[in-house]
C-alpha positions as CSV (number, residue, x, y, z in Angstrom):
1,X,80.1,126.6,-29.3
2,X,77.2,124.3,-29.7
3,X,78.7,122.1,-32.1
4,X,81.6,121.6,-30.1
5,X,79.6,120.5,-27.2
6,X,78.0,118.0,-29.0
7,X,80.6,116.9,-30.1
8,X,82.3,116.4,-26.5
9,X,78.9,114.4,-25.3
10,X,79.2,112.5,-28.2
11,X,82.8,111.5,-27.5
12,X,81.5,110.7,-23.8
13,X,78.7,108.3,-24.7
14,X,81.1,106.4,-26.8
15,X,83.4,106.1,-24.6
16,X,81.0,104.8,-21.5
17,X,79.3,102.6,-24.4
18,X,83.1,100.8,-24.9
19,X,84.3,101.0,-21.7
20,X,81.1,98.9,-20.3
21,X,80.6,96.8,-23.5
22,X,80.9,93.1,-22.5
23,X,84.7,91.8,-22.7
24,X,84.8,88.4,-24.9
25,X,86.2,85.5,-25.2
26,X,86.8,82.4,-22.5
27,X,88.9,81.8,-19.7
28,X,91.2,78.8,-19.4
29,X,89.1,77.2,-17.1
30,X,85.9,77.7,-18.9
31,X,87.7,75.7,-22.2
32,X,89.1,73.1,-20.0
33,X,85.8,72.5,-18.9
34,X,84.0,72.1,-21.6
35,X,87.0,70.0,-23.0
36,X,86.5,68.0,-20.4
37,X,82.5,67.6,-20.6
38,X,83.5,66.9,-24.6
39,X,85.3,64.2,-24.1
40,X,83.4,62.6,-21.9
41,X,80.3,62.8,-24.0
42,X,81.7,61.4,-27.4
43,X,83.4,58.6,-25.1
44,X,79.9,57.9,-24.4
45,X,78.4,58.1,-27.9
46,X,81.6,56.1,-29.0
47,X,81.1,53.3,-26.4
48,X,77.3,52.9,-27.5
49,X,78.2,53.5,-31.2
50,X,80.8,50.1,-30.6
51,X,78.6,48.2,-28.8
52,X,75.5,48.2,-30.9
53,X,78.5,47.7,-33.8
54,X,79.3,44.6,-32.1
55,X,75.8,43.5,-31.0
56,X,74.8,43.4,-35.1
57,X,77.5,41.1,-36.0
58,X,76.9,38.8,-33.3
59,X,73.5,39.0,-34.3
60,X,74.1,38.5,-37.9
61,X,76.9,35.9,-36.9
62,X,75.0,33.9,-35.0
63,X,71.3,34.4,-36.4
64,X,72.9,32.9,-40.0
65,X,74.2,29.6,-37.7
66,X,70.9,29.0,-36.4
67,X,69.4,29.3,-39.6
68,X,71.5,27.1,-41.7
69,X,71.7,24.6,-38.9
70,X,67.2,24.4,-39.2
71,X,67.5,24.5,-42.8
72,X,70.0,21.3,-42.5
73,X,67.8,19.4,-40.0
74,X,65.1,20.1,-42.2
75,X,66.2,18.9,-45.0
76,X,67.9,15.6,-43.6
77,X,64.2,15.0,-41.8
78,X,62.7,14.9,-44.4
79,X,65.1,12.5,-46.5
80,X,64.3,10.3,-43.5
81,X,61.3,10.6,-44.0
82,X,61.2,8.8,-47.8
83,X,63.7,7.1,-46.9
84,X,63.3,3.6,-48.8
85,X,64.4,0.0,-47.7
86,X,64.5,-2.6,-50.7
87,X,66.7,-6.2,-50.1
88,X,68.3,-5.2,-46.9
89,X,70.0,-8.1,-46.9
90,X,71.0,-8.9,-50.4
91,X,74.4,-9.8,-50.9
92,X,75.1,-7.8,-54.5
93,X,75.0,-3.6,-53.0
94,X,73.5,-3.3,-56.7
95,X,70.0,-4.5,-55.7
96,X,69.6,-3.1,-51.9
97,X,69.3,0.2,-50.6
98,X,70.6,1.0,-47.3
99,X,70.2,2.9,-43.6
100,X,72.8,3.2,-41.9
101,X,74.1,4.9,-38.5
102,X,77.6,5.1,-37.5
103,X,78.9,6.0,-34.5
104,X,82.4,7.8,-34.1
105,X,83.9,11.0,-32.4
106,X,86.6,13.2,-34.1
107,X,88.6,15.9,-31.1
108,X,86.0,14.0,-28.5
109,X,83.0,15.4,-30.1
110,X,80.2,13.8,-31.7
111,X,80.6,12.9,-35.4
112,X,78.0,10.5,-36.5
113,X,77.6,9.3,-40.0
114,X,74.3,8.7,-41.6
115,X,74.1,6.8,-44.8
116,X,70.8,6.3,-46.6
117,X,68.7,5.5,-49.8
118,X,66.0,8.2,-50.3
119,X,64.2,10.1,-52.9
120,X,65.3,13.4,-52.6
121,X,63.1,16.4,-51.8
122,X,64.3,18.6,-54.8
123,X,63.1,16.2,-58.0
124,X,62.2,13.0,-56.3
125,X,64.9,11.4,-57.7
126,X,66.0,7.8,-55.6
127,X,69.5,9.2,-54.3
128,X,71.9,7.5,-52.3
129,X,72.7,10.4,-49.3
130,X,75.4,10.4,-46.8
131,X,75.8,13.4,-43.8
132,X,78.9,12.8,-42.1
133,X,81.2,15.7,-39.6
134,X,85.0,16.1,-40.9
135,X,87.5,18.1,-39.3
136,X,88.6,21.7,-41.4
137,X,91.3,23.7,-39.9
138,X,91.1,22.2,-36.3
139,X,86.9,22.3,-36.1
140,X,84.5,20.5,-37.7
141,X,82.3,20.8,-40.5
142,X,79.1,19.0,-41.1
143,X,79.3,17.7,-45.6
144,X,76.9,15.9,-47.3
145,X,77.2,13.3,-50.4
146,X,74.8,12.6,-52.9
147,X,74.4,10.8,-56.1
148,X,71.3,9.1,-58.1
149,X,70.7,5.6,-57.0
150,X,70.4,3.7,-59.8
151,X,72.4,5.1,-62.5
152,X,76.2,5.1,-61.7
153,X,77.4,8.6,-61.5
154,X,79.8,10.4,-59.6
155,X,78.9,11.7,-56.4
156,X,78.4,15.2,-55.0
157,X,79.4,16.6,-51.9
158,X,78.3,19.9,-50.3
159,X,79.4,21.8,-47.1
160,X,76.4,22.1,-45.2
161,X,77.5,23.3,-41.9
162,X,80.8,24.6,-41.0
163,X,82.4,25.2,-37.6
164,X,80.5,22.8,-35.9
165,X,80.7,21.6,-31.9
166,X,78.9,17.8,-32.9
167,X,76.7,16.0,-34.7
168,X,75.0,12.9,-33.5
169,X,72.0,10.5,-35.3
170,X,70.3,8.3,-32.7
171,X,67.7,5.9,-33.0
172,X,65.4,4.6,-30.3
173,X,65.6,1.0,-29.6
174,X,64.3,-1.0,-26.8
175,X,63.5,2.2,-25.1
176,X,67.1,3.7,-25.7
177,X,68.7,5.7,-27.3
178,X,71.3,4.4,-29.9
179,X,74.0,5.5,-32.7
180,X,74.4,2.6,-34.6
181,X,72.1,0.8,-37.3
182,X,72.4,-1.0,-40.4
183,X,69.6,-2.3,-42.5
184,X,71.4,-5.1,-43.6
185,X,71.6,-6.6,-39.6
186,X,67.7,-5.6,-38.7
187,X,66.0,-5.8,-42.5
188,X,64.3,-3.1,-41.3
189,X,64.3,0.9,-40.7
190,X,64.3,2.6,-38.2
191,X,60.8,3.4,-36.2
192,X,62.6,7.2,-35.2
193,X,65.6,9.0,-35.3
194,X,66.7,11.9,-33.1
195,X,68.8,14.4,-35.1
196,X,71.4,16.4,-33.3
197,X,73.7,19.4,-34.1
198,X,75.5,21.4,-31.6
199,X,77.4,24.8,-32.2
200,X,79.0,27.5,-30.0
201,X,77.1,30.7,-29.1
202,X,79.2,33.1,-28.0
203,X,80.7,30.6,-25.5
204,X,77.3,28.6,-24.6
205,X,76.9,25.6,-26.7
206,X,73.8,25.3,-28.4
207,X,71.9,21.9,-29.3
208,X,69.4,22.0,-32.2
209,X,67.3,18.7,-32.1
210,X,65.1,17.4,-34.4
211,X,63.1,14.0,-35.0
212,X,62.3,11.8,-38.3
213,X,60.1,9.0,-38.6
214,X,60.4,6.7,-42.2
215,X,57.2,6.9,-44.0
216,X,58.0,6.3,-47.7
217,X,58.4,2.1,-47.9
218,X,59.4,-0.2,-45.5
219,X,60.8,-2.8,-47.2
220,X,60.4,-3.5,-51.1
């Protein structure tokens, strides 16, 4: 009789232990809420995600442009720089050297040409160097020819620059600033020159400037 009673009670505790057992599982609402707040939270971390994504490449983008356009007015300053002037006037081209600004426009933008006899900065060999902007798929690209001086070789051209907005040589003269010169009309070079390239930013055009003054020889 016992037994059976305990038996019983146990049956009763069971059953009030399942019958008040929390039920589980979600309601519709409760996962269309938190579908909701899911969305919404990777459609954040998605929009950030894209926007740094986008912010790099610019960065990289742009940051190289900026670089190679320093490097190229560096470089050109200072060929400038030993720049050399020897017979400006001399008839035969065999026995002269030469400076020489040019000024032209390509698409209306600025596309000077700068020609000039100097010893180069890698060897310090006497070269004869021309920069000069040409147009490449509809926008311009700044190029640069060399070759040695003296002995008759072949020249070399490099792309410096491409995807340009301008590129302008000035010099100063009488208190002005000007795009043409030619060492064969003064005998002389130039006591500055202003150094210009211009390239788009994102939709802001940016002007890089820098100034060379000929040290090397004056006239030989």
């Amino acid at each position: 009789m016992k037994n059976v009673n305990k038996e019983k009670l146990k049956i009763c505790n069971l059953k009030f232990v399942i019958c008040n057992f929390p039920k589980a599982g979600f309601t519709l609402i409760e996962i269309l809420i938190s579908l909701t707040l899911l969305t919404v939270v990777l459609g954040a971390v998605y929009s950030s995600f894209f926007s740094v994504q986008r912010a790099l490449e610019r960065f990289d983008t742009v940051s190289l442009k900026y670089h190679e356009a320093r490097t190229a007015l560096d470089i050109m300053r200072r060929e400038i720089e030993s720049s050399l002037l020897k017979n400006p006037k001399a008839v035969n081209t065999k026995y002269k050297t030469i400076f020489e600004i040019k000024d032209r426009d390509i698409f209306s933008k600025n596309a000077s040409v700068l020609n000039l006899t100097a010893f180069s900065f890698k060897g310090n060999n006497l070269k004869t160097i021309s920069y000069f902007a040409r147009e490449q798929n509809g926008s311009l690209e700044l190029v640069k020819t060399e070759a040695p001086s003296i002995i008759l070789s072949k020249e070399h051209t490099i792309q410096v620059i491409e995807t340009i907005e301008g590129f302008t040589v000035e010099t100063l003269f009488n208190n002005t600033w000007v795009r043409t010169w030619n060492t064969a009309n003064t005998g002389k070079l130039p006591d500055i020159v202003r150094l210009i390239i211009e390239f788009d930013d994102n939709g802001k055009k940016v002007k890089l400037i820098e100034y060379a003054r000929p040290k090397v020889g004056r006239k030989l």
